[in-house]
C-alpha positions in Angstrom: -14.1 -6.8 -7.7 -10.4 -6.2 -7.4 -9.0 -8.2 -10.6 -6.5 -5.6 -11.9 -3.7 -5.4 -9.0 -1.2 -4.5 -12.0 -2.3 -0.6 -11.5 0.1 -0.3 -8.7 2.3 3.0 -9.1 4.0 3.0 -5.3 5.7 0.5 -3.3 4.0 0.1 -0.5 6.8 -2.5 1.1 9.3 0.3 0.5 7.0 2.8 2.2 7.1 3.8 6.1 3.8 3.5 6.5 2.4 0.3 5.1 2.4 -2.6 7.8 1.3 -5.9 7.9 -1.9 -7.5 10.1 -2.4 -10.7 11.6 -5.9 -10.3 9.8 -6.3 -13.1 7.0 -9.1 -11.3 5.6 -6.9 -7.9 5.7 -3.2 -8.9 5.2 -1.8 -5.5 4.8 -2.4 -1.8 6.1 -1.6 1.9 5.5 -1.2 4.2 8.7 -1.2 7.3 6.8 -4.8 6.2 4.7 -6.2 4.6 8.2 -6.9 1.2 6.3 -6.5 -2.6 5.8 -7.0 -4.2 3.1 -6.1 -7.8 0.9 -4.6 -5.8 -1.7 -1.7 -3.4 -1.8 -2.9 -0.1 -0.3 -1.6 1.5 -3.2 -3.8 0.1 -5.3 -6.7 0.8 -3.2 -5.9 4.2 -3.7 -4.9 4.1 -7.4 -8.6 2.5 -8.2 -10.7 5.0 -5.7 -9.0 8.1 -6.4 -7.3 7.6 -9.8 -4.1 8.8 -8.9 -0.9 7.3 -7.5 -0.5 7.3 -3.5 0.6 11.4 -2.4 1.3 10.4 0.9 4.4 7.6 -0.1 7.5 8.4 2.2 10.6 6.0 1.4 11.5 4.1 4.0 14.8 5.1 6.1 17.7 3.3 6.7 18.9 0.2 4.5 18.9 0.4 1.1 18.2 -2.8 -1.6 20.8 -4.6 -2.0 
């Protein structure tokens, strides 16, 4: 169903509201979309919607090294 994770546009580990579950089925969540999900949410929303995630904020605070 999902084989093409390589459409990610955002981050979603640089993102404020992505989090990760104790869910094995559904590893990884979005609070602003209201989902879980295996794959990035990012790419959830790329392959539903057809465009990139509108609601990325960067996260605050540290930056990458």
């Amino acid at each position: 169903m999902l084989k093409g994770w390589a459409v990610v546009a955002a981050n979603c580990f640089e993102c404020q509201h992505f989090f990760v579950t104790w869910e094995q089925q559904n590893p990884r969540g979005c609070r602003a979309h209201g989902f879980k999900s295996r794959p990035l949410p990012s790419v959830i929303v790329k392959q539903s919607s057809g465009m990139d995630c509108l609601l990325f904020q960067q996260k605050k605070g540290d930056k990458k090294r």
